[in-house]
C-alpha positions in Angstrom: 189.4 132.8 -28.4 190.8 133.2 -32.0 189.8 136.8 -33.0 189.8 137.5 -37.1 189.3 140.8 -38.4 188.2 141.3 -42.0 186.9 144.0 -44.1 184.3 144.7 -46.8 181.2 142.2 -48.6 184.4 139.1 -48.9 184.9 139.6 -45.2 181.5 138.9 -44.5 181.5 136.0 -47.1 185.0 134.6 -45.6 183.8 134.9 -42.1 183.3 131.9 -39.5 182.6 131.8 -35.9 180.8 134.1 -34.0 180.7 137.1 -36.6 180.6 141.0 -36.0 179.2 143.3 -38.6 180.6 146.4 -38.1 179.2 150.0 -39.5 179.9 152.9 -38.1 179.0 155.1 -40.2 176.3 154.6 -40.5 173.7 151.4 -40.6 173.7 149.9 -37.2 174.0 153.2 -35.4 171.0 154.4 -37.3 169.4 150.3 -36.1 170.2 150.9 -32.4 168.7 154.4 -32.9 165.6 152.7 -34.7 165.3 150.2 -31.4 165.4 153.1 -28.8 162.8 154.8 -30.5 159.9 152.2 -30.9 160.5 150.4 -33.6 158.5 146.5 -33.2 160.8 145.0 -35.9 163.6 145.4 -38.1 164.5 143.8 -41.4 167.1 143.6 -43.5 168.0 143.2 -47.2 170.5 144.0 -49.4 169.1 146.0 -52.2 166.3 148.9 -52.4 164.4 146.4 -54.8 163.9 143.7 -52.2 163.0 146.3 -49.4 160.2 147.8 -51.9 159.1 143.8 -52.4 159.4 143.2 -48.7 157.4 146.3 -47.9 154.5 144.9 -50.3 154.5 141.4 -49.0 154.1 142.1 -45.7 151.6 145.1 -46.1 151.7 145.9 -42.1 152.5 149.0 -41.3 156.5 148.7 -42.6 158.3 151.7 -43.7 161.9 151.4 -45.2 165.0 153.3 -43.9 168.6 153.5 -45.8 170.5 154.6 -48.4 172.8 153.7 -51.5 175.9 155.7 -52.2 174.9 157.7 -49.0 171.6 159.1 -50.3 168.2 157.7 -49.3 166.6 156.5 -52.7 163.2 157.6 -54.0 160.8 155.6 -52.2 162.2 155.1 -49.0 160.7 156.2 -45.7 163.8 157.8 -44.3 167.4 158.3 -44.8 170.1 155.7 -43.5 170.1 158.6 -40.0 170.2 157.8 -37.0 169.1 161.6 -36.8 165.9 160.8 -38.8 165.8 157.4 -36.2 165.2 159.9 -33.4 162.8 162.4 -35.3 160.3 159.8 -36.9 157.3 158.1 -36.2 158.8 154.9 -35.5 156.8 153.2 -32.6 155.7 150.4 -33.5 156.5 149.7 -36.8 158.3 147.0 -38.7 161.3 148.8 -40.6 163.3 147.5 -43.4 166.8 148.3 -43.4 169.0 148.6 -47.0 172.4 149.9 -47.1 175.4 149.8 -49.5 177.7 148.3 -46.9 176.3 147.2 -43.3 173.1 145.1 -44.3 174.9 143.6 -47.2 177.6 142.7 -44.8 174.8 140.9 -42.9 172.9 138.9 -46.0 176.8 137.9 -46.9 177.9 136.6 -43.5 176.2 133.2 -44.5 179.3 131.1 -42.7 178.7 132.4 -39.3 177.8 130.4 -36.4 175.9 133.7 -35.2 176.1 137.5 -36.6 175.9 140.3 -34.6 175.6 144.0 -35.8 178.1 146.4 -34.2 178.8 150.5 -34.2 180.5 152.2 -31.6 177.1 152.7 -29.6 177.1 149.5 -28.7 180.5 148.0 -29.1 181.0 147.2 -25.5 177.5 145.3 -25.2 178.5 143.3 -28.5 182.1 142.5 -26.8 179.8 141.4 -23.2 177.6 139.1 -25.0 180.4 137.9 -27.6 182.3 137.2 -23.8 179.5 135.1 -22.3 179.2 132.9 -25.4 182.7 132.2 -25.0 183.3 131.4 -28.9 186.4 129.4 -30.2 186.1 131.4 -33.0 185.6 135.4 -33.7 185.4 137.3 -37.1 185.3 141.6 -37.0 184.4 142.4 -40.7 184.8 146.0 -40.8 182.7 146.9 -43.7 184.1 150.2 -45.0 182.9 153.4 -46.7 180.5 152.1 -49.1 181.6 148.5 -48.8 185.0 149.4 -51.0 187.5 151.4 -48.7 189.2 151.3 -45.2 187.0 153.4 -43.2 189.0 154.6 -39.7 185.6 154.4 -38.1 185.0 150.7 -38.6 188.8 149.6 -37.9 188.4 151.4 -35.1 185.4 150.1 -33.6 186.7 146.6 -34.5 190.1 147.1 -32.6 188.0 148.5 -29.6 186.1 145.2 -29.4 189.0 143.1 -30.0 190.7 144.7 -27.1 187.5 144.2 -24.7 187.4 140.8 -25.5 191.0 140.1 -24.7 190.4 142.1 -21.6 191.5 145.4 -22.0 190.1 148.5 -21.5 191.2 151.1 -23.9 190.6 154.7 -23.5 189.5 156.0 -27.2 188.3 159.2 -26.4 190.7 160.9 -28.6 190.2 158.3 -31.7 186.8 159.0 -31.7 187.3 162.9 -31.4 190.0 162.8 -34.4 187.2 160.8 -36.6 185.4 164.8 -36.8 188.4 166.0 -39.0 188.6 162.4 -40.9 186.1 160.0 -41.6 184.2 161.7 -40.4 184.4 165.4 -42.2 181.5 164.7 -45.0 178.9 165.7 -42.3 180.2 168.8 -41.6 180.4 169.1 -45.7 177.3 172.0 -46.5 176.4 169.6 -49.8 176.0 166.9 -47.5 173.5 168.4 -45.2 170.2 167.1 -46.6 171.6 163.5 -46.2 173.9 163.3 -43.7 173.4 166.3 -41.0 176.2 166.9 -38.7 174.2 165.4 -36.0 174.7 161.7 -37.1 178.4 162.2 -36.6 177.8 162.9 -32.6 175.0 160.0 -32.4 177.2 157.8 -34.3 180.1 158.2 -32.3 178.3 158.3 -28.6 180.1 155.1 -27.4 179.1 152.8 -25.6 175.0 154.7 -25.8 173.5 151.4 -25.6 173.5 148.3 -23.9 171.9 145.7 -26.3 173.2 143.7 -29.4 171.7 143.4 -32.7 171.6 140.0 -33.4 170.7 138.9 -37.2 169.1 136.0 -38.2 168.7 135.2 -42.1 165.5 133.6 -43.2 164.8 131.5 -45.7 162.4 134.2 -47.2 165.7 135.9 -48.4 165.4 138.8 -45.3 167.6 139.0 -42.0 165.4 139.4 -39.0 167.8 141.8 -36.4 166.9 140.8 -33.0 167.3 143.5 -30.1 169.2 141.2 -26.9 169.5 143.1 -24.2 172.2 142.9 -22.0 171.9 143.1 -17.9 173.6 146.4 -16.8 
């Protein structure tokens, strides 16, 4: 198994094989959230514009999650949380998704062979399934604070994977706990509390939470569908 490991939106374009999106911080922790608390679909797009379109098209009962530069626009439903995930009214909606980084990474990833959604809550499901597929080919595209810089998180979460898949088991118990002091400081910032409560740090970084993949398929109607796959425990 060749395993690449990219970052940003050009990762995502560059990437073949079997491909990981990962977001940490906070996108597909705030998806897996949005699963385990009722959601009947999730969507996503790239821009706030095409989730406000999507929203009208389908007129069901969707409501739209996310942010851009961190803050959820005017408009939306809910913040990009997966503390606002475990508060809301969720059950049985169809939620649209729109991030700077992690759904863009999705919508870019258009050389994949398959593209799977990763945070560290469900890194060592993603690595199972990736396992079982047994791919010649692998890409981790760590997406990065706002789709622009390293973000420890991500290149983190990626290297975890990597290891799984090439059958190791590492112990990052104290990665994850030195993320509080970098990355992952801005929740515990006071100006930051209305968007991005301490809380989201601890849900983001409860590994291994849950054991199903988010599995994205992109439509010809300019959406990705994310599928929940469960895996066996």
């Amino acid at each position: 198994m060749d395993i690449t490991v990219k970052e940003f939106v050009k990762g995502a374009q560059e990437a073949k094989g079997v491909t990981v999106i990962i977001d940490v911080f906070r996108a597909f922790s705030t998806a897996c959230y949005a699963f385990d608390n009722g959601i009947n679909r999730l969507l996503d797009v790239s821009a706030p514009e095409e989730a406000f379109a999507l929203r009208d098209k389908l007129k069901a009962a969707a409501i739209i999650a996310g942010e851009q530069d961190e803050k959820k626009p005017v408009g939306f439903d809910y913040g990009n949380s997966p503390t606002e995930m475990m508060t809301g009214n969720l059950a049985g909606k169809t939620l649209i998704h729109c991030t700077t980084a992690g759904t863009r990474g999705i919508m870019n990833a258009t050389g994949a062979t398959e593209i799977l959604g990763a945070g560290l809550v469900n890194a060592g499901a993603v690595a199972s399934y990736i396992s079982l597929l047994k791919p010649e080919k692998v890409t981790l595209v760590a997406m990065g604070y706002r789709a622009t810089e390293t973000a420890e998180e991500d290149m983190l979460c990626a290297s975890y994977i990597k290891e799984l898949l090439e059958g190791r088991e590492p112990d990052i118990t104290g990665q994850i706990e030195n993320l509080r002091t970098g990355a992952g400081k801005r929740f515990f910032d006071p100006a930051n509390l209305a968007f991005s409560p301490p809380t989201d740090f601890f849900l983001c970084t409860d590994l291994n939470r849950f054991n199903f993949v988010l599995r994205a398929v992109i439509t010809s109607a300019g959406y990705a569908e994310i599928l929940r796959l469960d895996m066996d425990h």
